[in-house]
C-alpha positions in Angstrom: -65.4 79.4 56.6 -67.7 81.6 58.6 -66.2 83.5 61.8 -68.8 84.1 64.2 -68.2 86.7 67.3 -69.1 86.5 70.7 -72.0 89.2 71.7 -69.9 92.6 73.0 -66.6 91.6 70.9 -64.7 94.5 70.6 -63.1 96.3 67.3 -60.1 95.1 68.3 -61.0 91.5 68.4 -62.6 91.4 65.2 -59.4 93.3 63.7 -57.5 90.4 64.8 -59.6 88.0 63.0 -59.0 90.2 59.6 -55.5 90.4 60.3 -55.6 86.6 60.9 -57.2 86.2 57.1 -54.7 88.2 55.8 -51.8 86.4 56.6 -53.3 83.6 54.8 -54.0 85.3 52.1 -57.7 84.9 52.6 -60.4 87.7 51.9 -63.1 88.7 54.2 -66.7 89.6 54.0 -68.3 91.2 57.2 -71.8 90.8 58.3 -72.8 93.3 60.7 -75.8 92.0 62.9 -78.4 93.6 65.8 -75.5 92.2 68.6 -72.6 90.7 66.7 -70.2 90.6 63.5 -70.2 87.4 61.5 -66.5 87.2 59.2 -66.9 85.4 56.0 -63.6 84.0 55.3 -62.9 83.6 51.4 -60.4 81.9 49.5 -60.4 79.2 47.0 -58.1 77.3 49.8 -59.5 78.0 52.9 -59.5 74.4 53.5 -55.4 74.0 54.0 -56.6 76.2 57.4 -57.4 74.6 60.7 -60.7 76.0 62.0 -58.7 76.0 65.3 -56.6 78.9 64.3 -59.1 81.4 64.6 -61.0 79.5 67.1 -58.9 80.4 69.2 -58.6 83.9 68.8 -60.2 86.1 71.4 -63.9 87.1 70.8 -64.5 84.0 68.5 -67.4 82.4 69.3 -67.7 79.5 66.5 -65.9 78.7 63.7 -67.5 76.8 61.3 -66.6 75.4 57.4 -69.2 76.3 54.7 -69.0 73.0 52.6 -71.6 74.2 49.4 -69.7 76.3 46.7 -71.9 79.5 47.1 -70.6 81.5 50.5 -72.1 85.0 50.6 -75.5 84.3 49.3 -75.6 81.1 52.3 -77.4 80.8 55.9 -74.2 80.2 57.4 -72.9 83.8 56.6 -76.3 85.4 57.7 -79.1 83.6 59.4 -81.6 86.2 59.5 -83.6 86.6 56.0 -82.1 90.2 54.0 -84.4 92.8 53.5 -83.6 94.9 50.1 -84.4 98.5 50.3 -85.2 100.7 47.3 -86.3 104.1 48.2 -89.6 103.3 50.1 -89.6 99.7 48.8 -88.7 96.3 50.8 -88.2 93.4 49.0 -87.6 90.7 51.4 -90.1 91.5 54.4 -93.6 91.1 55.2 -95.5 92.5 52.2 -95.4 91.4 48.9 -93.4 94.0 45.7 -95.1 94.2 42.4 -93.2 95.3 40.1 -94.3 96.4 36.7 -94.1 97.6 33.2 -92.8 97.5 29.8 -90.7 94.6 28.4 -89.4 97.6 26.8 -89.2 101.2 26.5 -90.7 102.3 23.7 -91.7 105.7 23.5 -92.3 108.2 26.2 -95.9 107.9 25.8 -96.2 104.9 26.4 -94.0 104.1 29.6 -96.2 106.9 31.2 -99.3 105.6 30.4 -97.9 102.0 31.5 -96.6 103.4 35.0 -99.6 105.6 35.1 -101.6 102.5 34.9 -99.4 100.0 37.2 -98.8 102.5 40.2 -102.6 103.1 40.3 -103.4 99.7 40.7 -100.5 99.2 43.2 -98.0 98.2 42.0 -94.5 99.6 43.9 -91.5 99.6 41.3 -91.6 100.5 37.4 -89.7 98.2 35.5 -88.9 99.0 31.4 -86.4 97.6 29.5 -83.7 100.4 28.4 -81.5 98.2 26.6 -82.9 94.4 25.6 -80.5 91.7 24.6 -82.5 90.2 22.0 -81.8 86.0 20.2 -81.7 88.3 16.7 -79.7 91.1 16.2 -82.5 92.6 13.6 -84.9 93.0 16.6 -85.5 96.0 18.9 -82.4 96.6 21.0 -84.2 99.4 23.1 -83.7 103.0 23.4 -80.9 102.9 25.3 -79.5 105.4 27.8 -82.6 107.4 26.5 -84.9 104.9 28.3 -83.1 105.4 31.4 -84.1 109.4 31.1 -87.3 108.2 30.4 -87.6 106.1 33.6 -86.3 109.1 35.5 -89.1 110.9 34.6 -91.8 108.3 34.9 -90.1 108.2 38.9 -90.1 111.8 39.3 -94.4 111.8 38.1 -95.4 108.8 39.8 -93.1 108.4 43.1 -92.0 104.7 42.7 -88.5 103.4 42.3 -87.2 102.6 38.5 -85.2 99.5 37.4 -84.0 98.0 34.4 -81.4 95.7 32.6 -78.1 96.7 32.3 -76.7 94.5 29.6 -72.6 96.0 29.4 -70.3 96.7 32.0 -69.5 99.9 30.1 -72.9 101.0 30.9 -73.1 100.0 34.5 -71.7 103.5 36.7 -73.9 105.7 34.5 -77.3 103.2 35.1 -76.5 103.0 38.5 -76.2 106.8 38.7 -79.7 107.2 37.7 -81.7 104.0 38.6 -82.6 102.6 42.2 -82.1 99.4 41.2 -80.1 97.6 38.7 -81.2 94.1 36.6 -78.8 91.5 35.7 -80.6 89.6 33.2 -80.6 85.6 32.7 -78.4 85.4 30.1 -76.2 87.2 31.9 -76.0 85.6 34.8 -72.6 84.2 34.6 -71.5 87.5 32.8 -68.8 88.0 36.1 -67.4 91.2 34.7 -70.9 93.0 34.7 -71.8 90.9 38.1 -68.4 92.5 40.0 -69.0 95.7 37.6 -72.5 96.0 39.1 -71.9 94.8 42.6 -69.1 97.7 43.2 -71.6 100.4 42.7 -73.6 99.2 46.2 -77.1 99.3 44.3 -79.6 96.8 44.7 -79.7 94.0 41.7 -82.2 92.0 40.1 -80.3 88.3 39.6 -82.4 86.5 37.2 -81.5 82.8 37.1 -80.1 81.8 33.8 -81.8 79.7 31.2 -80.1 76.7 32.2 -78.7 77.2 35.7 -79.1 75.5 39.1 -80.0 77.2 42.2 -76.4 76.7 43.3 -74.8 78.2 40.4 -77.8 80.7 40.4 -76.2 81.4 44.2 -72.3 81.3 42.9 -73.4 84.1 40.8 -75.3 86.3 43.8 -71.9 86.0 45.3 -70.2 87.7 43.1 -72.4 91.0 43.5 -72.2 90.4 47.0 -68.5 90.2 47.0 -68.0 93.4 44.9 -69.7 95.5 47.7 -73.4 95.5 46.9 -75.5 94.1 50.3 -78.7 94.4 48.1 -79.0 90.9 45.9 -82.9 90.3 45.0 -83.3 86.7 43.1 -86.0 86.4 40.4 -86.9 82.7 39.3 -87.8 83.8 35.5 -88.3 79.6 34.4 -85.9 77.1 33.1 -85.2 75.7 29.9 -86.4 72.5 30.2 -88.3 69.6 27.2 -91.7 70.9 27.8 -93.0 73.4 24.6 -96.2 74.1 25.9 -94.8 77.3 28.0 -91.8 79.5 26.7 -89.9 78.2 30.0 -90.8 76.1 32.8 -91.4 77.9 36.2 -89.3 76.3 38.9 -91.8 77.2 41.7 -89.9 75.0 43.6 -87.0 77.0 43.8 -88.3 79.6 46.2 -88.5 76.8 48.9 -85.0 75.9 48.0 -83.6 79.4 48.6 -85.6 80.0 51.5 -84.2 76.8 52.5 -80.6 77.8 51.6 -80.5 81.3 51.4 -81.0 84.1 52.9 -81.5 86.6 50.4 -85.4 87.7 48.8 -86.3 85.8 45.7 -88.8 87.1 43.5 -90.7 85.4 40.1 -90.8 86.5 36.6 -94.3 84.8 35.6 -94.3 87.0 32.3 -91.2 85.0 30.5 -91.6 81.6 32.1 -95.4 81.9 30.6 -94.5 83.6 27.4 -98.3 83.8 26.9 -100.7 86.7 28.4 -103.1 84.0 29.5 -101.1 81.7 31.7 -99.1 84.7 34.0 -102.1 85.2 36.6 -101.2 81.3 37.2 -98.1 81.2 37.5 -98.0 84.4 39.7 -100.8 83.2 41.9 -98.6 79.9 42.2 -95.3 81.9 43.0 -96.9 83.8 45.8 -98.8 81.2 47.9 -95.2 79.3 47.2 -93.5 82.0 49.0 -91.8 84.3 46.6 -91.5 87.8 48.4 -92.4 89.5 45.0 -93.5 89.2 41.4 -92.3 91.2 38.2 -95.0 91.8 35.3 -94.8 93.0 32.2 -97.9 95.7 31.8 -98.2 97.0 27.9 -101.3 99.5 27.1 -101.4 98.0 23.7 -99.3 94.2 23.8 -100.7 94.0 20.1 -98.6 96.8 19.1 -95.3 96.0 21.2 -91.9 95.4 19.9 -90.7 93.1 22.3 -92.9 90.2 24.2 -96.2 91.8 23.7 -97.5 88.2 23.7 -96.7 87.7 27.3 -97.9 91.0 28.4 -100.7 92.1 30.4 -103.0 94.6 29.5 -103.7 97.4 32.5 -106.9 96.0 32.4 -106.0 92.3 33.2 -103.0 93.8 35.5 -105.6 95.7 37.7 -107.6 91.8 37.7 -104.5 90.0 38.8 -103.8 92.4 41.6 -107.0 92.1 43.2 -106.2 88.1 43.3 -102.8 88.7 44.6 -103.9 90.5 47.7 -106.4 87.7 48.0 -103.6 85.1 47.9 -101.0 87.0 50.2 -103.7 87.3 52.7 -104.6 83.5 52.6 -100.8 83.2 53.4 -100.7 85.9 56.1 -98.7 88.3 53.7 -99.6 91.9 52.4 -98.9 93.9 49.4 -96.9 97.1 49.6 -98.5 99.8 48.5 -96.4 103.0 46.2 -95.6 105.4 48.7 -98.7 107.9 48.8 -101.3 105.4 48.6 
């Protein structure tokens, strides 16, 4: 159930209302707004509570039951949309984030030629893939924690955050120690050891929905960072698996109007692996922005042919530096910009 305060409550009121929770045995999960607090109360048997009990409370303004499963990640907890902030980035507010680069990390080379090329043409956060969980276990697995030194650099040279997939909970305090933002990947979005493992650190995270997941178990799962402490959940529709072969998943543009609907967190759109081919992302990005997505995030390879992971679906600086130009045409139409690296 979600606790809302009267404008002006005092400490002391609100105290009472977590004191309440905890003689229940209930959790809480504060939402500190412009004017008021808003208490998430959380338990798997919240229901056995009257409403009335903390209705009545002093400083309570409304008390109201959150019927869907996901709590956190709901319009009832906050109602105002959640701006993410990465360094200079937003990802949630007026202007559009591109983010950019390597499936994976391959070389020091190239991930500075890639966020050389990517931060030129605008793009505001390097992506690059230190660690890939790959379908075959003879495929490139990435360079590991030696990626994530190369990203450091490639942030230090260019000025843009850095952030890639953390695949292992083991992994997670010395990622977040070094990147600005952290990626949950979509098959492991029900992973809730790395979710809570990730959320405790208070980074940002990249929630990718899972191969076969609904929004509302795409949601479940943003609670769970949100529970463990982090106030920074960015959603990224990647495609579904669905019976259509023509793509290598199918793009469920639709679900950024559901989350806007439901949610109040950012969602952004992965056109590169719902595609799986270089010549359909500019579509499916296009789509995604005049649908609403408050983001995209591209792979950029200066030479796909020679990639070790998902060169197929990879753009080319070249055709990057193309699609931008229609993406600022786009967000315009739609009375959005595109943020610009800090500098520009």
């Amino acid at each position: 159930m979600i606790v809302e305060m009267r404008v002006g409550a005092t400490q002391e009121q609100l105290d009472a209302v977590i004191e309440r929770a905890g003689q229940y045995g209930f959790d809480v999960q504060l939402n500190v707004g412009t004017d008021k607090f808003v208490v998430a109360i959380l338990g798997s048997d919240t229901g056995r509570c009257p409403t009335e009990n903390f209705a009545v409370l002093p400083g309570v303004q409304s008390v109201t039951r959150i019927m869907r499963p996901f709590k956190l990640a709901s319009h009832e907890f906050r109602q105002e949309p959640t701006v993410v902030r990465a360094g200079p980035v937003e990802v949630g507010g007026d202007n559009l984030a591109i983010i950019a680069g390597p499936c994976s990390i391959e070389s020091r080379e190239q991930l500075l030629e890639t966020a050389e090329a990517v931060v030129s043409e605008g793009a505001c956060m390097l992506r690059g893939g230190a660690f890939k969980p790959r379908t075959s276990p003879f495929s490139f697995q990435g360079m590991g924690m030696e990626g994530v030194d190369l990203l450091c650099e490639a942030r230090a040279k260019f000025g843009v955050p850095v952030v890639s997939e953390v695949t292992d909970a083991h992994y997670v305090d010395r990622m977040a120690e070094h990147l600005d933002v952290l990626q949950i990947g979509a098959r492991n979005m029900q992973n809730y050891v790395l979710l809570r493992a990730a959320g405790e650190t208070g980074k940002p995270c990249i929630l990718k929905r899972g191969l076969s997941a609904t929004v509302t178990e795409w949601l479940q799962a943003a609670d769970y960072l949100l529970a463990a402490g982090t106030g920074g959940v960015i959603l990224c529709e990647r495609g579904i698996r669905t019976f259509e072969t023509s793509t290598r998943f199918t793009l469920d543009v639709a679900a950024i109007g559901v989350v806007k609907r439901e949610s109040h967190l950012p969602v952004i759109v992965d056109p590169s692996h719902a595609a799986g081919h270089y010549e359909l992302v500019p579509t499916l990005a296009l789509a995604a922005v005049a649908a609403g997505a408050d983001g995209l995030m591209i792979e950029v390879h200066p030479h796909p042919e020679d990639a070790l992971s998902d060169g197929l679906q990879s753009l080319t600086p070249r055709s990057f530096a193309q699609l931008m130009a229609q993406i600022e045409s786009v967000a315009h139409a739609i009375g959005r910009g595109v943020q610009r690296p800090s500098g520009q």
